[in-house]
mmCIF file of the N, C-alpha and C atoms, coordinates in Angstrom:
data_MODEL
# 
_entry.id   MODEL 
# 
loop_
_atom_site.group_PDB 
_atom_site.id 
_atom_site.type_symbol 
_atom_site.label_atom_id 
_atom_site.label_alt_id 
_atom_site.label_comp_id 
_atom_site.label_asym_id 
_atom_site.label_entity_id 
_atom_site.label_seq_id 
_atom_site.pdbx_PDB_ins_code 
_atom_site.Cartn_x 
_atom_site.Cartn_y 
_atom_site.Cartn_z 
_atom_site.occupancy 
_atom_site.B_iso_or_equiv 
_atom_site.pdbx_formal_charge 
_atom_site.auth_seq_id 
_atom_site.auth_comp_id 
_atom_site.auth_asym_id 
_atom_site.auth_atom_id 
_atom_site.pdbx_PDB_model_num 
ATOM 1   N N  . UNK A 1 1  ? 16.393  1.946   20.028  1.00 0.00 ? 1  UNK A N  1 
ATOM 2   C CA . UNK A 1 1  ? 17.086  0.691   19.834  1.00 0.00 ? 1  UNK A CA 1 
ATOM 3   C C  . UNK A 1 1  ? 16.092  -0.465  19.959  1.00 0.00 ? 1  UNK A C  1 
ATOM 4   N N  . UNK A 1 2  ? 16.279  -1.522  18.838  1.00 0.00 ? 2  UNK A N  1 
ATOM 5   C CA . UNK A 1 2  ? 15.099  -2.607  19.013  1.00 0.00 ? 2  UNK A CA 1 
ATOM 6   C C  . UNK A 1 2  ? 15.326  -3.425  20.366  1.00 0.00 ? 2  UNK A C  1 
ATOM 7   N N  . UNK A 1 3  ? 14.793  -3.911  20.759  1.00 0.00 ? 3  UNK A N  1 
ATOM 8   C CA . UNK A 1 3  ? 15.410  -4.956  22.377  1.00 0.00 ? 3  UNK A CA 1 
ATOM 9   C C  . UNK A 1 3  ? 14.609  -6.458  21.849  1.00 0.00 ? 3  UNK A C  1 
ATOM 10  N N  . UNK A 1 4  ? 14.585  -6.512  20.759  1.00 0.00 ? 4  UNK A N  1 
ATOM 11  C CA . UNK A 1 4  ? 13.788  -8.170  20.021  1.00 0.00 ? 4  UNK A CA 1 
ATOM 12  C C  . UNK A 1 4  ? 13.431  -8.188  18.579  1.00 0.00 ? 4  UNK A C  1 
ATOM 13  N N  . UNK A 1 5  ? 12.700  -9.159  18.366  1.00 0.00 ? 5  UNK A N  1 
ATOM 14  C CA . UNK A 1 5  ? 12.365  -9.535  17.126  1.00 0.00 ? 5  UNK A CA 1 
ATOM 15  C C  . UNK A 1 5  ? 11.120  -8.984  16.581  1.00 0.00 ? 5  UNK A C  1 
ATOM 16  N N  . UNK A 1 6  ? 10.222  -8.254  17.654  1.00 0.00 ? 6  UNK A N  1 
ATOM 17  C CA . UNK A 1 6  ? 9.019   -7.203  18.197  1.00 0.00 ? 6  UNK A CA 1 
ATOM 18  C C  . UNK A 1 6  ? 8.652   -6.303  18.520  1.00 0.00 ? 6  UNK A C  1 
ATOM 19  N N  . UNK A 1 7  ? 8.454   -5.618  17.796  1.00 0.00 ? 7  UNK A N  1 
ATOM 20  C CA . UNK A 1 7  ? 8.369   -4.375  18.494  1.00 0.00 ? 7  UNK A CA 1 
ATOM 21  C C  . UNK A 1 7  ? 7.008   -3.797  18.224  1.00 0.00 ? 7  UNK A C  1 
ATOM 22  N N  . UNK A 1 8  ? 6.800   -2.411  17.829  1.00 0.00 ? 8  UNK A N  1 
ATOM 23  C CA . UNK A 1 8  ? 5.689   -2.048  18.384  1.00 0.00 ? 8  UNK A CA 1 
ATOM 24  C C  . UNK A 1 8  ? 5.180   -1.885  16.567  1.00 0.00 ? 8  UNK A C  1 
ATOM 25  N N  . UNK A 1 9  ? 5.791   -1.755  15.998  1.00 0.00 ? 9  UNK A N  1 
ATOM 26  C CA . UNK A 1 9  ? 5.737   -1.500  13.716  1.00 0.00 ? 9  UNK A CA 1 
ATOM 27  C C  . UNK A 1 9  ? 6.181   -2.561  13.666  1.00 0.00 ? 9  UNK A C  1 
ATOM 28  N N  . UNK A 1 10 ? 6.752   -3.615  14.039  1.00 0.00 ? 10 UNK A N  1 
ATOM 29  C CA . UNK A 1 10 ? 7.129   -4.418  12.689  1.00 0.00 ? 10 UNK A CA 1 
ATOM 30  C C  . UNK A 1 10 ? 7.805   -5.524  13.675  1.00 0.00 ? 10 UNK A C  1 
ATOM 31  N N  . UNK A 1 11 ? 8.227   -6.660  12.707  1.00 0.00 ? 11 UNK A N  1 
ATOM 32  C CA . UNK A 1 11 ? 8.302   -8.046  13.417  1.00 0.00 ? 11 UNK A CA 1 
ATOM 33  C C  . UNK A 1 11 ? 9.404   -8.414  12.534  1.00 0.00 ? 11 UNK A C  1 
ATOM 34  N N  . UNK A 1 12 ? 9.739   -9.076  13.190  1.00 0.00 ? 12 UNK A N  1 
ATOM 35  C CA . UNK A 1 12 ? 11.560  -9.902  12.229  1.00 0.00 ? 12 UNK A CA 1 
ATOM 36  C C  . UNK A 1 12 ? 11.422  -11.114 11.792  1.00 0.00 ? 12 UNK A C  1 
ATOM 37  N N  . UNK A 1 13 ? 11.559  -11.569 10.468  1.00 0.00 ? 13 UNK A N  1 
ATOM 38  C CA . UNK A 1 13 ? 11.489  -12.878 10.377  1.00 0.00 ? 13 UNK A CA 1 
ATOM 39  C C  . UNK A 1 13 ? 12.818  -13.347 9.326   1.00 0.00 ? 13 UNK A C  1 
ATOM 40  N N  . UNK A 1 14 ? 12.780  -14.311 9.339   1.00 0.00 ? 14 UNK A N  1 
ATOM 41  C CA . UNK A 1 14 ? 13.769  -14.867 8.971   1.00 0.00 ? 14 UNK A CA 1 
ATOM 42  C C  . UNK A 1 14 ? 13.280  -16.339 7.482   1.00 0.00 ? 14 UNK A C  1 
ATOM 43  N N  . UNK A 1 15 ? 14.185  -15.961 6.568   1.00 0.00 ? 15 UNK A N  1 
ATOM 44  C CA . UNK A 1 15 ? 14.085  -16.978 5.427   1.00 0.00 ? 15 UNK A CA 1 
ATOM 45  C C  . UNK A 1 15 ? 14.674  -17.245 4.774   1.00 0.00 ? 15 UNK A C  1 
ATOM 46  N N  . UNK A 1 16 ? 15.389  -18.606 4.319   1.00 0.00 ? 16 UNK A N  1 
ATOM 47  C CA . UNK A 1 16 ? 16.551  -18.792 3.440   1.00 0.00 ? 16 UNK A CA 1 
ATOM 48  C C  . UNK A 1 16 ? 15.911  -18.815 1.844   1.00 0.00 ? 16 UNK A C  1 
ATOM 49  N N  . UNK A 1 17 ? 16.435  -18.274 1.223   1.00 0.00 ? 17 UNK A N  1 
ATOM 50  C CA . UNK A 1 17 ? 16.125  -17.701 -0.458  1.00 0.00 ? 17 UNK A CA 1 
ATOM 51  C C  . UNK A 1 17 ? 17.048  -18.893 -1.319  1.00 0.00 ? 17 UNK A C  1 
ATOM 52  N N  . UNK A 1 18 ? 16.937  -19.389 -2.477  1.00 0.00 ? 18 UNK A N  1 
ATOM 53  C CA . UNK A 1 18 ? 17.302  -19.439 -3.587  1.00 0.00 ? 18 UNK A CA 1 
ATOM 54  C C  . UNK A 1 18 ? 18.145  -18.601 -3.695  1.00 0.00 ? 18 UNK A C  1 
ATOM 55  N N  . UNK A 1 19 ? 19.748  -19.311 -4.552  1.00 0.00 ? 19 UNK A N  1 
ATOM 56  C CA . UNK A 1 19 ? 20.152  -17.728 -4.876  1.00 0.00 ? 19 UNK A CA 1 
ATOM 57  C C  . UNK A 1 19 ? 20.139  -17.629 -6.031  1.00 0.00 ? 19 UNK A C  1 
ATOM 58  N N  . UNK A 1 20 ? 19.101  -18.014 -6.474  1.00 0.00 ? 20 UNK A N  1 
ATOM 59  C CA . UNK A 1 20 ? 18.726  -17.392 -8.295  1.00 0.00 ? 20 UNK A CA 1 
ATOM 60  C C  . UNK A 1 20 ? 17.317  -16.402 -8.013  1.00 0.00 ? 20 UNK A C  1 
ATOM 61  N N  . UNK A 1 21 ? 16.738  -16.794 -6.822  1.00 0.00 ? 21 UNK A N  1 
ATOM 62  C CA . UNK A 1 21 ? 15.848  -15.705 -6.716  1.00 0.00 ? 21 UNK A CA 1 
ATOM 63  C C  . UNK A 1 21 ? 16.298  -14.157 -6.101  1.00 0.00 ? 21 UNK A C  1 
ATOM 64  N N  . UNK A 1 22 ? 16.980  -14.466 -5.163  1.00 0.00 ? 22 UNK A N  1 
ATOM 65  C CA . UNK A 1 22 ? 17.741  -13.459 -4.819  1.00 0.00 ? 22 UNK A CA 1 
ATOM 66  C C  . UNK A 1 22 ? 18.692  -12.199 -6.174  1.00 0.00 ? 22 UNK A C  1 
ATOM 67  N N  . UNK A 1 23 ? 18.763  -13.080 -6.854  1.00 0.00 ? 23 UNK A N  1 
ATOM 68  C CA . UNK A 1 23 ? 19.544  -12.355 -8.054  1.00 0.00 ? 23 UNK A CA 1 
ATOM 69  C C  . UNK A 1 23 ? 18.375  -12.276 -9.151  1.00 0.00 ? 23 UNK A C  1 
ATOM 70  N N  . UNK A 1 24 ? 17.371  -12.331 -9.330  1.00 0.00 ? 24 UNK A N  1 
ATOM 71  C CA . UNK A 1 24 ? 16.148  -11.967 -9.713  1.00 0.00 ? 24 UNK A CA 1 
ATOM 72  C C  . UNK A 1 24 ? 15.955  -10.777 -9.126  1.00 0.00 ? 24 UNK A C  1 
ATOM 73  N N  . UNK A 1 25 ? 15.922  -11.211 -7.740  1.00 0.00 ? 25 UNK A N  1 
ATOM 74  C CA . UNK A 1 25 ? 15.114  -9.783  -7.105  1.00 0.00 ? 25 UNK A CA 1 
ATOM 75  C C  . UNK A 1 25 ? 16.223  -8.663  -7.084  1.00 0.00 ? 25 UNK A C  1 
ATOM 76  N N  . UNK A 1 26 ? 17.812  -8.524  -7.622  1.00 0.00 ? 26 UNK A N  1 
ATOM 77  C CA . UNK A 1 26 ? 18.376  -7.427  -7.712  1.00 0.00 ? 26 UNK A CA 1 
ATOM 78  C C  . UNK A 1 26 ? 18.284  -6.891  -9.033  1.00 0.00 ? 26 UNK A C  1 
ATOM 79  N N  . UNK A 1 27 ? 17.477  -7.781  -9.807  1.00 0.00 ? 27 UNK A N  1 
ATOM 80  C CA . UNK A 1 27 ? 17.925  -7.155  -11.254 1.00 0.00 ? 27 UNK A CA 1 
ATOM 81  C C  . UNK A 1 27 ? 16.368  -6.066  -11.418 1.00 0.00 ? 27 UNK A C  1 
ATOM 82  N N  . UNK A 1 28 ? 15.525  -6.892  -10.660 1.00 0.00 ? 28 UNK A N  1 
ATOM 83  C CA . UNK A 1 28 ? 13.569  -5.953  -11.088 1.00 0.00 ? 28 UNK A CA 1 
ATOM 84  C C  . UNK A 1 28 ? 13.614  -5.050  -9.793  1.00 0.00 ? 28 UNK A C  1 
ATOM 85  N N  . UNK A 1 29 ? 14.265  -4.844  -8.586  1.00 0.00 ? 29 UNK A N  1 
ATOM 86  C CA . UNK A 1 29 ? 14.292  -3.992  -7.491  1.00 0.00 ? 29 UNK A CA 1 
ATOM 87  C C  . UNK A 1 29 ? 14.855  -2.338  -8.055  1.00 0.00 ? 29 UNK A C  1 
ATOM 88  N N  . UNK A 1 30 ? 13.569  -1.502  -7.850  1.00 0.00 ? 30 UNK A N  1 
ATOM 89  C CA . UNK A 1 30 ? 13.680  -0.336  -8.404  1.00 0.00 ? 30 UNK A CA 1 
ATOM 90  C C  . UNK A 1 30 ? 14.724  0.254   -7.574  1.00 0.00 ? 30 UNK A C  1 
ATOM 91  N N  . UNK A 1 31 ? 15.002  1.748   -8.329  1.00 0.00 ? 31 UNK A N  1 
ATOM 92  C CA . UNK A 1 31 ? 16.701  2.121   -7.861  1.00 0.00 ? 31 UNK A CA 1 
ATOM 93  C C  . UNK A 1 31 ? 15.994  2.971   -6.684  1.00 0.00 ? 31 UNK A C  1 
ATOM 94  N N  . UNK A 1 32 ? 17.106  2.685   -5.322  1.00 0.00 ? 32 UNK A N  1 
ATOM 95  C CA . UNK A 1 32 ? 16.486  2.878   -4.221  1.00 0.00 ? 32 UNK A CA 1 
ATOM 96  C C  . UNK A 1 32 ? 15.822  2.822   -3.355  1.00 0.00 ? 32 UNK A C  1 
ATOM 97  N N  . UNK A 1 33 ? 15.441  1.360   -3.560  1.00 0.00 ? 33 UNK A N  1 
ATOM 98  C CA . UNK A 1 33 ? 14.319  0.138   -2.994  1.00 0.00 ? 33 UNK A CA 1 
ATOM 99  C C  . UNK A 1 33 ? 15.207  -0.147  -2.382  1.00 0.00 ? 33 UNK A C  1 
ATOM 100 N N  . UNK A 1 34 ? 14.797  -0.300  -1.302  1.00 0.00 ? 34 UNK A N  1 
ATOM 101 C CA . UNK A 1 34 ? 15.518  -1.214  0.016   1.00 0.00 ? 34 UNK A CA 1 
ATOM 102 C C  . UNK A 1 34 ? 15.010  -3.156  -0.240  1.00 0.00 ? 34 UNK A C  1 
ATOM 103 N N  . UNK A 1 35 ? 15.780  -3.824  0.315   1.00 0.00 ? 35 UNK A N  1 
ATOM 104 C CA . UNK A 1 35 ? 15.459  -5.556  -0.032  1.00 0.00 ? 35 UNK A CA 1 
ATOM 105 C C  . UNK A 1 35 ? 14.469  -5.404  0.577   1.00 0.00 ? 35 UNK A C  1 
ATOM 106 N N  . UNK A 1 36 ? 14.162  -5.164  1.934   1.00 0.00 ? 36 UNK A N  1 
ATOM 107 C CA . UNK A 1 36 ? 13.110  -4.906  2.685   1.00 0.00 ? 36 UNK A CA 1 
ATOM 108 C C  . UNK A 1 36 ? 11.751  -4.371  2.047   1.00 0.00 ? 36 UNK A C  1 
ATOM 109 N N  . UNK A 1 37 ? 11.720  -3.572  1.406   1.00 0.00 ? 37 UNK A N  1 
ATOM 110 C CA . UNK A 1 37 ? 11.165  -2.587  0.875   1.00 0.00 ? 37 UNK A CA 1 
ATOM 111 C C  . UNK A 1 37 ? 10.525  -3.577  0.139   1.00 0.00 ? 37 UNK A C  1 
ATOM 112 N N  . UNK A 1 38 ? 10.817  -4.244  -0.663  1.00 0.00 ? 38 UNK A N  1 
ATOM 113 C CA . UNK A 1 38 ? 10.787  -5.483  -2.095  1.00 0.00 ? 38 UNK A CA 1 
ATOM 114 C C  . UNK A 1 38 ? 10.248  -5.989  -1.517  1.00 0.00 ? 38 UNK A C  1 
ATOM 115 N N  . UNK A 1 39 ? 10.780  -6.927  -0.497  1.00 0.00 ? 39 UNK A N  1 
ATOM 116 C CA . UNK A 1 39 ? 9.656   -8.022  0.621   1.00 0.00 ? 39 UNK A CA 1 
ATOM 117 C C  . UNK A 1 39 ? 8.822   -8.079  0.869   1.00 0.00 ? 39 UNK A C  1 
ATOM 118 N N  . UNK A 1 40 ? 8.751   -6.904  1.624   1.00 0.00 ? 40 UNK A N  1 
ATOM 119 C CA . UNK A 1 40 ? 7.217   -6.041  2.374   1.00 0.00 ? 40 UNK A CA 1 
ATOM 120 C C  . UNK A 1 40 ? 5.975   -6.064  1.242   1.00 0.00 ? 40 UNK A C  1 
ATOM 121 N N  . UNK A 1 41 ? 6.648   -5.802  0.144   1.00 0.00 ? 41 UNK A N  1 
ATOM 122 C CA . UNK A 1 41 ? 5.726   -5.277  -1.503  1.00 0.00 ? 41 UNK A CA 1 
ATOM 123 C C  . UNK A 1 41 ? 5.052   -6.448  -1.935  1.00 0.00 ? 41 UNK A C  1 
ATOM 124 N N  . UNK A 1 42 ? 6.030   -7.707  -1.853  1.00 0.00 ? 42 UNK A N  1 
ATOM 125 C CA . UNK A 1 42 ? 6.351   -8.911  -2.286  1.00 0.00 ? 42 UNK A CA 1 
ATOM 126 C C  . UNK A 1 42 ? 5.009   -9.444  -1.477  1.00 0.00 ? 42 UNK A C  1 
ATOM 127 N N  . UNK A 1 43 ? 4.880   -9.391  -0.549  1.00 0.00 ? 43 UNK A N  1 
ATOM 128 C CA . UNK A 1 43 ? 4.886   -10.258 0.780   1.00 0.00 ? 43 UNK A CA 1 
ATOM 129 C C  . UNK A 1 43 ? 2.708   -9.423  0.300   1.00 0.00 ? 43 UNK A C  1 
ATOM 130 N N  . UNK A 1 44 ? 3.147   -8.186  0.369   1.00 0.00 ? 44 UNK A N  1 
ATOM 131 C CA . UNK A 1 44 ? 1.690   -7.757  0.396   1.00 0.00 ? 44 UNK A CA 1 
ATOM 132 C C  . UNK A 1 44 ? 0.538   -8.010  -0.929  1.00 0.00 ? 44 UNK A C  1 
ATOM 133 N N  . UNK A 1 45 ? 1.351   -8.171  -1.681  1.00 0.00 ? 45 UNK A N  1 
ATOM 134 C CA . UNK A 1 45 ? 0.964   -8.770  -2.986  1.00 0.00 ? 45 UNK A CA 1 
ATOM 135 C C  . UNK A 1 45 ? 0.584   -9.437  -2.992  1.00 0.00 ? 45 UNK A C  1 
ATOM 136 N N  . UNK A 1 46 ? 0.850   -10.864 -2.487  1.00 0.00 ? 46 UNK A N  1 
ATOM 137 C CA . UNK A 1 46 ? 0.827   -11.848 -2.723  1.00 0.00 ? 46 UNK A CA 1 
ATOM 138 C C  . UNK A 1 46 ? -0.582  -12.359 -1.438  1.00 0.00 ? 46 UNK A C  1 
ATOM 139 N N  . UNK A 1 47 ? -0.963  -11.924 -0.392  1.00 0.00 ? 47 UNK A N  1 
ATOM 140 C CA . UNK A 1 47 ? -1.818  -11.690 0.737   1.00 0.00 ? 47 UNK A CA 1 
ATOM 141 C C  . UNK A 1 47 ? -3.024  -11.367 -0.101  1.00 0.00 ? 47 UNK A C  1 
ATOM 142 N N  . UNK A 1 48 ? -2.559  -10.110 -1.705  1.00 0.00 ? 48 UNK A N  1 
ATOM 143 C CA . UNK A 1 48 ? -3.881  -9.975  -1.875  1.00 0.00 ? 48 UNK A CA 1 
ATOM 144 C C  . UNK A 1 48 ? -4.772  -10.940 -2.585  1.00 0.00 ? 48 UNK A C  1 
ATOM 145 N N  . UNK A 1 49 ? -3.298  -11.053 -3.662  1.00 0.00 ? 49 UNK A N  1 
ATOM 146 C CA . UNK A 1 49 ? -3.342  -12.447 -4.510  1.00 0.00 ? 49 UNK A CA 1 
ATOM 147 C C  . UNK A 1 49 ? -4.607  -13.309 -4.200  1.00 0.00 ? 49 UNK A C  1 
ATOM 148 N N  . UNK A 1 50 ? -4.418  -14.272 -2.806  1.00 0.00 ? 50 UNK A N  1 
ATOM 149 C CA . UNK A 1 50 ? -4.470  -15.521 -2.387  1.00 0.00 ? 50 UNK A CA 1 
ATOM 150 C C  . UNK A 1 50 ? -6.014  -15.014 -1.722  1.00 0.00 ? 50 UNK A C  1 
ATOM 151 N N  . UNK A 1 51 ? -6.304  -13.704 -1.585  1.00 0.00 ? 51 UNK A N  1 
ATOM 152 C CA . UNK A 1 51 ? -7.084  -13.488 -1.090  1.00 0.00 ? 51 UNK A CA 1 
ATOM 153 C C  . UNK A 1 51 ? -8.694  -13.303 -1.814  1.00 0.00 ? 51 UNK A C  1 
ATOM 154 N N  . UNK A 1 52 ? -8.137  -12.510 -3.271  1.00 0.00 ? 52 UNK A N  1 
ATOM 155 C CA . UNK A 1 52 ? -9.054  -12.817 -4.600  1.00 0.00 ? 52 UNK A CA 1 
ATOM 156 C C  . UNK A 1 52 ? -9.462  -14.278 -4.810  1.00 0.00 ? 52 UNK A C  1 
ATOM 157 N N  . UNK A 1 53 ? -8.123  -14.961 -4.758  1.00 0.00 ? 53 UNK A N  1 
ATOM 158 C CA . UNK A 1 53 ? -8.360  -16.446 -4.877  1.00 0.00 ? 53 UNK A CA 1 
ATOM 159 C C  . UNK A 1 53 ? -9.462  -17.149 -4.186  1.00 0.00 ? 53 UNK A C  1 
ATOM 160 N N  . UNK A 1 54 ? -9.189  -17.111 -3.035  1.00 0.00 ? 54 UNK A N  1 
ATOM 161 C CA . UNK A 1 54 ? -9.928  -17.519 -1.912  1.00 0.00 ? 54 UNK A CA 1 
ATOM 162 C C  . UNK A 1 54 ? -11.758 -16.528 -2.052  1.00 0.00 ? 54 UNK A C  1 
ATOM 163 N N  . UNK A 1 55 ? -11.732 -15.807 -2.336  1.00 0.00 ? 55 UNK A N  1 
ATOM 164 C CA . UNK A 1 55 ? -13.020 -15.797 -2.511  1.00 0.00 ? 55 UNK A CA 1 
ATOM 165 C C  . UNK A 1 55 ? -14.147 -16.005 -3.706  1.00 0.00 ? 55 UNK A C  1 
ATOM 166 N N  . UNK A 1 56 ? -13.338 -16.080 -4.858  1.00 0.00 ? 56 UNK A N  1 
ATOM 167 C CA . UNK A 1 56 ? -13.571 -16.689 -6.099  1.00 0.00 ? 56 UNK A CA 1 
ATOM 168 C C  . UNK A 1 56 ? -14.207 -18.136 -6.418  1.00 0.00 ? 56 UNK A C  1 
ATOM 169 N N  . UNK A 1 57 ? -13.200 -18.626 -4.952  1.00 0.00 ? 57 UNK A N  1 
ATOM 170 C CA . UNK A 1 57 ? -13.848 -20.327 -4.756  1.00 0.00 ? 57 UNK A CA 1 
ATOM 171 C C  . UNK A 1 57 ? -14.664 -20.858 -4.084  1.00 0.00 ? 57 UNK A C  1 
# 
């Protein structure tokens, strides 16, 4: 059982969405993808993204 927002894998956060993005992200979310799942993907992508970026400049 979690006892917080912390634990020992993973951290909780919280974000209010668009709800045109939200309905974006149900239409390209592969079958059996968790929202989570999408996020996490989303979220790591985009880390690498900024990260190419950042050394480019």
């Amino acid at each position: 059982m979690a006892t917080g927002t912390k634990n020992e894998k993973s951290q909780k956060i919280q974000a209010r969405v668009p709800h045109e993005v939200v309905e974006a992200m149900g239409q390209v979310k592969l079958e059996g993808e968790s929202t989570g799942q999408f996020i996490v993907t989303a979220i790591q992508t985009e880390i690498k993204r900024r990260q190419r970026k950042g050394s480019k400049e």
